[in-house]
MMTF fields as JSON, N, C-alpha, C and O atoms, coordinates in Angstrom:
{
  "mmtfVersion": "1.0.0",
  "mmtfProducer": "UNKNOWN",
  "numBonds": 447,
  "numAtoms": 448,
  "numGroups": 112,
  "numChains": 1,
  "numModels": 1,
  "chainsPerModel": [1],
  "groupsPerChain": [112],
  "chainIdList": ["A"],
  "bondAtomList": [4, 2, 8, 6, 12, 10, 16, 14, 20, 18, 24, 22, 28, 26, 32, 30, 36, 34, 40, 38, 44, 42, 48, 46, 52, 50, 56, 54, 60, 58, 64, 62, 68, 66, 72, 70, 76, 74, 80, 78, 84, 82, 88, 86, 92, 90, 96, 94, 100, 98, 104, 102, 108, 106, 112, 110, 116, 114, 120, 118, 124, 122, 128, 126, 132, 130, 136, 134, 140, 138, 144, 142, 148, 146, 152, 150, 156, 154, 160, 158, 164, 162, 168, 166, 172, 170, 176, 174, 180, 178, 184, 182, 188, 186, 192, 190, 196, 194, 200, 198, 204, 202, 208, 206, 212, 210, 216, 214, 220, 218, 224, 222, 228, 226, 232, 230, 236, 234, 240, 238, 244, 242, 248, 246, 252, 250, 256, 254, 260, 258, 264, 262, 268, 266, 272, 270, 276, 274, 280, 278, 284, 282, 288, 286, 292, 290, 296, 294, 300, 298, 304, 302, 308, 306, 312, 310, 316, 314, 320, 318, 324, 322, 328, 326, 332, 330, 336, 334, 340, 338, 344, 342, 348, 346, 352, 350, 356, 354, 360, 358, 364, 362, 368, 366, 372, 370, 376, 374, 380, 378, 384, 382, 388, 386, 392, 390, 396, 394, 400, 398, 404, 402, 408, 406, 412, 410, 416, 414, 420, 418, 424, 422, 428, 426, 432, 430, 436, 434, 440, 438, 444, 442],
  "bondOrderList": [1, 1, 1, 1, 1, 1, 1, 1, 1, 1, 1, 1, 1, 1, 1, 1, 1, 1, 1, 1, 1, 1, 1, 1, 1, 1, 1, 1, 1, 1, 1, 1, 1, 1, 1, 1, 1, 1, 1, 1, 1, 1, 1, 1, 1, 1, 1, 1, 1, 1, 1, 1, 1, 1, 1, 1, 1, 1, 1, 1, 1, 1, 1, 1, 1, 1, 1, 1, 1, 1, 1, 1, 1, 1, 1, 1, 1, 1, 1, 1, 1, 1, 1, 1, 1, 1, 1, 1, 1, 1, 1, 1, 1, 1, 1, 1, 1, 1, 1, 1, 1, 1, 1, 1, 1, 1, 1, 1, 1, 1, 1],
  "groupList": [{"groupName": "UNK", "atomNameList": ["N", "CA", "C", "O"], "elementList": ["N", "C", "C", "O"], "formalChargeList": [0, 0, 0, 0], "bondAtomList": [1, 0, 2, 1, 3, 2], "bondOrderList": [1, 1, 2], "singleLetterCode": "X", "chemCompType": "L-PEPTIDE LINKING"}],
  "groupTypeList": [0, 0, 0, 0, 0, 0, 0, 0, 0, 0, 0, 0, 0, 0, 0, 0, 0, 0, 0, 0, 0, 0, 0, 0, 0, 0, 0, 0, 0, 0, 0, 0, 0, 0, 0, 0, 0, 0, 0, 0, 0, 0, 0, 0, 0, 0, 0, 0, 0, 0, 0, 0, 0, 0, 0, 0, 0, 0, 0, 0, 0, 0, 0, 0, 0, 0, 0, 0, 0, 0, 0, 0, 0, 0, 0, 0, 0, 0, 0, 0, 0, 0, 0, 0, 0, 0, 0, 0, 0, 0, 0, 0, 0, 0, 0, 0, 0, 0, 0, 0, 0, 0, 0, 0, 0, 0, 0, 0, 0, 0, 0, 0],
  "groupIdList": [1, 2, 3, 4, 5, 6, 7, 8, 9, 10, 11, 12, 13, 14, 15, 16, 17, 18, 19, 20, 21, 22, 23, 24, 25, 26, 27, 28, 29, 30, 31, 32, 33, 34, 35, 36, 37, 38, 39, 40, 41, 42, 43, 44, 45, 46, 47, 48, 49, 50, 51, 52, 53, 54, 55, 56, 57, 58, 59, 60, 61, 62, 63, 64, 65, 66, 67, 68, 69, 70, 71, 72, 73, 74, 75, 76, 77, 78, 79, 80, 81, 82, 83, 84, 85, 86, 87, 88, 89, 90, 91, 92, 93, 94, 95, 96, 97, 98, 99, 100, 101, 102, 103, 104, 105, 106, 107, 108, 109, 110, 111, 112],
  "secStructList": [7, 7, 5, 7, 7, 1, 1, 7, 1, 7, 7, 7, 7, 5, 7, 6, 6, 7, 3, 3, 3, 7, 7, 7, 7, 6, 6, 3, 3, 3, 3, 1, 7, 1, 3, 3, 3, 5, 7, 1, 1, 1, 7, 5, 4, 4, 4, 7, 3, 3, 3, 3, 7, 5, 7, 7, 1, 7, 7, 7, 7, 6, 6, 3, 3, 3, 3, 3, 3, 1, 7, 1, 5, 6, 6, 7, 3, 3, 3, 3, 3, 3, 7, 6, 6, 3, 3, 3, 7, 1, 7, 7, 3, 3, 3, 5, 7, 6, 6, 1, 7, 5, 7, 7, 7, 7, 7, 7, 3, 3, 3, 7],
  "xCoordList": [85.252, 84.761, 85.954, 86.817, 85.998, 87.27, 86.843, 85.667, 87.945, 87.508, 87.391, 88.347, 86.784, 87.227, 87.376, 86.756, 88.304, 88.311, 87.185, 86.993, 86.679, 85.246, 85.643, 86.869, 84.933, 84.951, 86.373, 87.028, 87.106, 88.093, 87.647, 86.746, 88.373, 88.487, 88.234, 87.836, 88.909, 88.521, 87.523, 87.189, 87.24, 86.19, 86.002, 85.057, 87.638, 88.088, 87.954, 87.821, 88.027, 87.752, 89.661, 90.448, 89.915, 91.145, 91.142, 90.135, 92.492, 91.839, 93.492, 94.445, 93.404, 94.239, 95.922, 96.505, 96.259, 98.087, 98.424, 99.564, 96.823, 97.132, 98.007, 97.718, 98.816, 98.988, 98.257, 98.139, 97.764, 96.944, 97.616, 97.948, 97.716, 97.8, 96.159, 95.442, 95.73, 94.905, 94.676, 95.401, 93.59, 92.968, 91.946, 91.231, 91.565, 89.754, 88.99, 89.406, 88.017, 86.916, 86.821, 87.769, 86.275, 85.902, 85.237, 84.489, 85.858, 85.141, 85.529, 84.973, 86.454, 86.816, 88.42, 89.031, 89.076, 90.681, 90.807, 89.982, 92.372, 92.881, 93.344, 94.091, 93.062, 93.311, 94.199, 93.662, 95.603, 96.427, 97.382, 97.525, 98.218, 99.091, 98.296, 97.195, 98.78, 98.522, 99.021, 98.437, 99.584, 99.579, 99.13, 99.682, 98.515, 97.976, 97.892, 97.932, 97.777, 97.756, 96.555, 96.329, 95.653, 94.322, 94.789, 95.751, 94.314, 94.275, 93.489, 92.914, 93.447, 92.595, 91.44, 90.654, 90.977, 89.667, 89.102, 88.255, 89.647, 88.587, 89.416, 88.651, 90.304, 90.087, 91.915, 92.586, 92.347, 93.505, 94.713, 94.544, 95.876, 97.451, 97.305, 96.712, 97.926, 97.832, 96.251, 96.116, 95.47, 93.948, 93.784, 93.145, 94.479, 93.26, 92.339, 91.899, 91.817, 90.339, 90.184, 90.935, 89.021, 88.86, 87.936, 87.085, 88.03, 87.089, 86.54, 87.392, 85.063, 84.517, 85.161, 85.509, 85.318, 85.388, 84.24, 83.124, 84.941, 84.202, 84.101, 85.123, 82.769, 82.717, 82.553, 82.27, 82.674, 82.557, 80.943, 80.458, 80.647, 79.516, 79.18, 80.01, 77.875, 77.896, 77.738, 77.166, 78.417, 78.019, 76.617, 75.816, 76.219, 74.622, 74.994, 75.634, 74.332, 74.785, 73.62, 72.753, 73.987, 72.665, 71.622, 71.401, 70.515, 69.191, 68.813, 67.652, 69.432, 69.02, 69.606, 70.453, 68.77, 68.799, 69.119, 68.4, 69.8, 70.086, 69.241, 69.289, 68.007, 67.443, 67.399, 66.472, 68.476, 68.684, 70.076, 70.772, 70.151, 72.078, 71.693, 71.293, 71.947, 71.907, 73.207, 73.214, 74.313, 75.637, 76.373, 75.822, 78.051, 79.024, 79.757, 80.825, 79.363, 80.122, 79.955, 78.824, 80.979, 80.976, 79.6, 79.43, 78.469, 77.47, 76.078, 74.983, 76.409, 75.106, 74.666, 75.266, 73.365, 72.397, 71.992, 71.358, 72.307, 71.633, 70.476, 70.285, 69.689, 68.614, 68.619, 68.596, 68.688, 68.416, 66.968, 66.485, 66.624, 65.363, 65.634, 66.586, 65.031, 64.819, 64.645, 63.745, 65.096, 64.194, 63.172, 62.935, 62.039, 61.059, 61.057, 62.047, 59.867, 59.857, 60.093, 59.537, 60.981, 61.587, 60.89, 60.458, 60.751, 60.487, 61.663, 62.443, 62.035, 63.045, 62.271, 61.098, 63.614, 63.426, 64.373, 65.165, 64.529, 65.839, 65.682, 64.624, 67.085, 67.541, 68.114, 69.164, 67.104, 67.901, 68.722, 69.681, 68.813, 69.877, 71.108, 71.579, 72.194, 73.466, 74.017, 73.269, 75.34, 75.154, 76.977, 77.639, 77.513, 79.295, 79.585, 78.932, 80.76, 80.852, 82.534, 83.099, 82.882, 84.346, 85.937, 87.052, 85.744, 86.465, 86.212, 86.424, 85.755, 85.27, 84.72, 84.849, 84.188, 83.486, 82.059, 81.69, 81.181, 79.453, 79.601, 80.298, 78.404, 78.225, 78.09, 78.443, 77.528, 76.818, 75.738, 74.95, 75.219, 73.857, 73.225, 73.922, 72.124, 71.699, 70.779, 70.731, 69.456, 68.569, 68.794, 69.807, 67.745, 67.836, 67.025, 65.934, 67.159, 65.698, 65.464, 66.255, 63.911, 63.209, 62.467, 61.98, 62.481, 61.601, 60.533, 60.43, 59.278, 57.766, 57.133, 56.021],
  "yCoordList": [100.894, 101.523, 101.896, 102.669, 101.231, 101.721, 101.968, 101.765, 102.635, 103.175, 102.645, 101.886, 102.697, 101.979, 103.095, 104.148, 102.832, 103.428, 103.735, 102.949, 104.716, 104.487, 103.865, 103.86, 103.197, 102.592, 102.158, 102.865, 101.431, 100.113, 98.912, 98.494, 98.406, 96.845, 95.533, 94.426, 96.984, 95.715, 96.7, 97.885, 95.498, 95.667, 95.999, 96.448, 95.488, 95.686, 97.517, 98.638, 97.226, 98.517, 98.783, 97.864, 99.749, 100.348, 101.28, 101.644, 101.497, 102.203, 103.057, 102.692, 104.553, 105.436, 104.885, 104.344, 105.181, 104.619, 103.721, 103.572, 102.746, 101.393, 101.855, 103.029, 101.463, 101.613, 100.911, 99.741, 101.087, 100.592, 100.945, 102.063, 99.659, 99.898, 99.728, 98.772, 101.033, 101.179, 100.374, 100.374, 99.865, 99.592, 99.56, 99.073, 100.022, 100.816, 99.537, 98.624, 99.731, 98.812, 98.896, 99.517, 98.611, 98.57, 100.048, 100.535, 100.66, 101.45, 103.0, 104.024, 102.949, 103.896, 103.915, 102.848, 105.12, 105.277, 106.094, 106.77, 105.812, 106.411, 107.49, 107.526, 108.802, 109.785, 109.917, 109.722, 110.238, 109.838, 108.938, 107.997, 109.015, 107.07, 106.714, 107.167, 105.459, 103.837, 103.586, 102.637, 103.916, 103.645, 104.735, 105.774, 104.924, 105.501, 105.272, 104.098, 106.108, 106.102, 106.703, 107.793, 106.2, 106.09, 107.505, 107.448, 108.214, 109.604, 109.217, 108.13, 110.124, 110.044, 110.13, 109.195, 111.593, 111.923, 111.141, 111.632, 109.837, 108.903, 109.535, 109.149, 110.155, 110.495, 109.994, 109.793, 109.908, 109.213, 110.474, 111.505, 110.017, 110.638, 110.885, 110.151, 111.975, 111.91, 112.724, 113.525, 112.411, 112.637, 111.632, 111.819, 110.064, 109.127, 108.689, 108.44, 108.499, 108.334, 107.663, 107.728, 107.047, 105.865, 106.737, 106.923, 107.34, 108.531, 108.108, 108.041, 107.625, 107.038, 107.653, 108.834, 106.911, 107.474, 108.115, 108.074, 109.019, 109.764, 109.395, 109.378, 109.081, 108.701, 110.194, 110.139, 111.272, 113.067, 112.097, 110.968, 113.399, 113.525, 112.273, 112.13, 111.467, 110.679, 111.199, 112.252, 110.195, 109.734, 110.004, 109.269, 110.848, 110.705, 110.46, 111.163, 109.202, 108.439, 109.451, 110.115, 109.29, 109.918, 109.807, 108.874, 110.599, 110.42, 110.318, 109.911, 110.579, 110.623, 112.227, 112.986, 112.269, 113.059, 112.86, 112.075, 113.219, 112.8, 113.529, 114.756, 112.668, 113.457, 113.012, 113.274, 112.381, 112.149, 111.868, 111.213, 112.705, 111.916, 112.194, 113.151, 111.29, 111.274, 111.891, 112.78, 111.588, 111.794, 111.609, 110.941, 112.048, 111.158, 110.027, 109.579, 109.675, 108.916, 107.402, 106.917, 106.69, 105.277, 104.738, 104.928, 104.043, 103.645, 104.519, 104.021, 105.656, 106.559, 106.042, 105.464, 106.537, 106.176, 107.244, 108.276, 106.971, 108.124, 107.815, 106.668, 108.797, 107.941, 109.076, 110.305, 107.471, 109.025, 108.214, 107.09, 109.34, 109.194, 109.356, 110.008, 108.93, 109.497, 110.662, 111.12, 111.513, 112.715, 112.286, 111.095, 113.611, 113.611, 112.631, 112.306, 112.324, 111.57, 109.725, 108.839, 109.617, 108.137, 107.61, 108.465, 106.295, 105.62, 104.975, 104.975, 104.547, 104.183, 102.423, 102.103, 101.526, 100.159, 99.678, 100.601, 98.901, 98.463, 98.942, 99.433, 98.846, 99.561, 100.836, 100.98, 102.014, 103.785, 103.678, 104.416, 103.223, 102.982, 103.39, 102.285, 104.134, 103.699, 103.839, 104.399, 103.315, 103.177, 103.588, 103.268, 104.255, 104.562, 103.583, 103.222, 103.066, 101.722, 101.859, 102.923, 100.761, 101.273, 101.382, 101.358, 101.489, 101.726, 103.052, 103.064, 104.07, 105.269, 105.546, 106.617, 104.608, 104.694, 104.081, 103.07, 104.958, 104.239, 103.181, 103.12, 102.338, 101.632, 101.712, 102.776, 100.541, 100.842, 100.948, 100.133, 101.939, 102.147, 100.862, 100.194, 100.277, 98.983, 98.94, 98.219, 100.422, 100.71, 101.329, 101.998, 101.16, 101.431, 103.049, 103.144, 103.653, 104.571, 104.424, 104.41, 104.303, 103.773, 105.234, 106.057, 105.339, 106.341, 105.39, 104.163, 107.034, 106.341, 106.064, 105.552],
  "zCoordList": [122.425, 121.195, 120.345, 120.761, 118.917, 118.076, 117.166, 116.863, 116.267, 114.817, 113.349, 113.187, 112.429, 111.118, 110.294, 110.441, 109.317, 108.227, 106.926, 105.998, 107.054, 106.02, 105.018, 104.903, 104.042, 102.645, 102.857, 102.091, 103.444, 103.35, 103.572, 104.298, 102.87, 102.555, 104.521, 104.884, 105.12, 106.786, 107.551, 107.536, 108.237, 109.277, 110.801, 111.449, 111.205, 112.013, 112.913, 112.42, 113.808, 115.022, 115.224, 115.451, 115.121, 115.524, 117.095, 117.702, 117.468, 118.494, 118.387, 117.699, 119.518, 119.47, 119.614, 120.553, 118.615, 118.628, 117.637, 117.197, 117.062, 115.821, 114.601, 114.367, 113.868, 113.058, 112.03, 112.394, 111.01, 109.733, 108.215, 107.82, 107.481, 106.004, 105.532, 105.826, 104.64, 104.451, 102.765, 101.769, 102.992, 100.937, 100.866, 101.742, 99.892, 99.845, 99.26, 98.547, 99.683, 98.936, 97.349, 96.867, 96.801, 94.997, 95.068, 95.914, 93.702, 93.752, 94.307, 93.909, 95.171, 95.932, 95.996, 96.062, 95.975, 96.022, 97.204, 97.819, 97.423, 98.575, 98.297, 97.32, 99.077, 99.5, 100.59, 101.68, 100.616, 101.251, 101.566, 100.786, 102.729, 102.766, 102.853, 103.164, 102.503, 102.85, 104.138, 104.662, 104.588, 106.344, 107.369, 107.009, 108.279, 108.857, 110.006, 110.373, 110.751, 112.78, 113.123, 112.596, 113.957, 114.62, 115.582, 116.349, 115.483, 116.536, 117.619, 117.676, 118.524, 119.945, 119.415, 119.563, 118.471, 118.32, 117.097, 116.35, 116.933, 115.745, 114.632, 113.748, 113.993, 112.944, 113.129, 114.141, 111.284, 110.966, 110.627, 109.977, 111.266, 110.719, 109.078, 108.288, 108.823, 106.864, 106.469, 105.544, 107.146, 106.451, 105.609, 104.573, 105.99, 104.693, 104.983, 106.105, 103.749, 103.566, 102.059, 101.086, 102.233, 100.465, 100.381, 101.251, 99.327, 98.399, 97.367, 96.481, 96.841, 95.876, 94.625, 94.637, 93.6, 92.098, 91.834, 92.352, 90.487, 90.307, 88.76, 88.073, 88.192, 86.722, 85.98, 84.784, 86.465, 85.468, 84.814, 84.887, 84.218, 83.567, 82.179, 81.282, 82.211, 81.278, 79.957, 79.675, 78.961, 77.336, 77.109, 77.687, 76.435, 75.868, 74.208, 73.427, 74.035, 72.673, 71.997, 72.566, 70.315, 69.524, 69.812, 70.584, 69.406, 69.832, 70.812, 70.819, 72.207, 74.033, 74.475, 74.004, 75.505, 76.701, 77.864, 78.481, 78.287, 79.857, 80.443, 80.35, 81.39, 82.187, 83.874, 84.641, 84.167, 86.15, 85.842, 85.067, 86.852, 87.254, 89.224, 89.888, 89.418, 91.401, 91.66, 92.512, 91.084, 91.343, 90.451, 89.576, 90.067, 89.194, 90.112, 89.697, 91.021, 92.039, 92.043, 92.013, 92.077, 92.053, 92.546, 93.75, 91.835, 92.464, 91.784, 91.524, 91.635, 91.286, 89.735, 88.829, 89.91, 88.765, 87.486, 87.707, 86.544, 85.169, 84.328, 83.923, 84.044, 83.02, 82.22, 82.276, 80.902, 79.651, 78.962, 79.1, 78.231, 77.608, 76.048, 75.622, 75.517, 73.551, 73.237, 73.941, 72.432, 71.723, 71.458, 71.256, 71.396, 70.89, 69.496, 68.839, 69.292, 68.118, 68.288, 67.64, 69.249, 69.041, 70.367, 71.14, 70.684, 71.885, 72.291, 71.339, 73.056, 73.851, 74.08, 74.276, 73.937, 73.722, 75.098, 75.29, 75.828, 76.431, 77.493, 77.885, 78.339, 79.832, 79.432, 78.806, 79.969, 79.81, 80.806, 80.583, 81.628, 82.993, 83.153, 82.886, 83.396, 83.41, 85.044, 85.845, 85.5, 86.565, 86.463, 85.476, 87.542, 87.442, 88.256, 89.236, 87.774, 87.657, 88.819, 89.072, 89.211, 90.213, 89.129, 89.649, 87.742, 86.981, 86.005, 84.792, 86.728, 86.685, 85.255, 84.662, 84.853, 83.892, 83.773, 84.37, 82.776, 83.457, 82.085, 81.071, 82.778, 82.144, 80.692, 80.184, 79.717, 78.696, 78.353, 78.833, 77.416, 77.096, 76.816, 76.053, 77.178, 76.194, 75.248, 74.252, 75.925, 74.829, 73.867, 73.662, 73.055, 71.758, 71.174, 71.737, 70.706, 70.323, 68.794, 67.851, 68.877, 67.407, 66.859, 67.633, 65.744, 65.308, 65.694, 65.695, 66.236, 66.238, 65.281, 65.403]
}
């Protein structure tokens, strides 16, 4: 039984004494070296770890509301809606993206 590094790039099982150069998957940065030693108890020399980005709080373009955010974290989902008055056309969707920025708005809002 060996260890992996959460959210890195290998797949590979390590075991107590390995040395490892660590690189995070998309999406996620390193917290700590880049090289690292497998401890007895599963856990790594340094404390690294690939720590998702964080996109901070989204853009609400004119005329929207942000009403869901799951997270600001690489991967999480936002939905905005229209003010009163307008209908919403398009994808309200936005999604934080591994360049810590969310996506783009695509819908539109129409006066009713």
């Amino acid at each position: 039984f060996g260890y992996t590094v959460t959210n890195s790039k290998t797949t590979s099982s390590y075991y107590e004494g390995n040395k490892v150069q660590v690189q995070c998957r998309q999406g996620y940065t390193l917290q700590g070296a880049d090289f690292t030693m497998c401890k007895r108890d599963g856990t790594w020399t340094n404390g690294t770890v690939c720590k998702a980005v964080d996109c901070g709080p989204p853009y609400t373009p004119p005329l929207t509301q942000l009403v869901l955010v799951s997270s600001t974290i690489y991967g999480s989902m936002a939905k905005l809606r229209c003010e009163d008055g307008y209908q919403a056309y398009g994808d309200t969707a936005l999604r934080c993206q591994a360049n810590k920025r969310w996506s783009r708005f695509r819908g539109r809002c129409i006066r009713e």
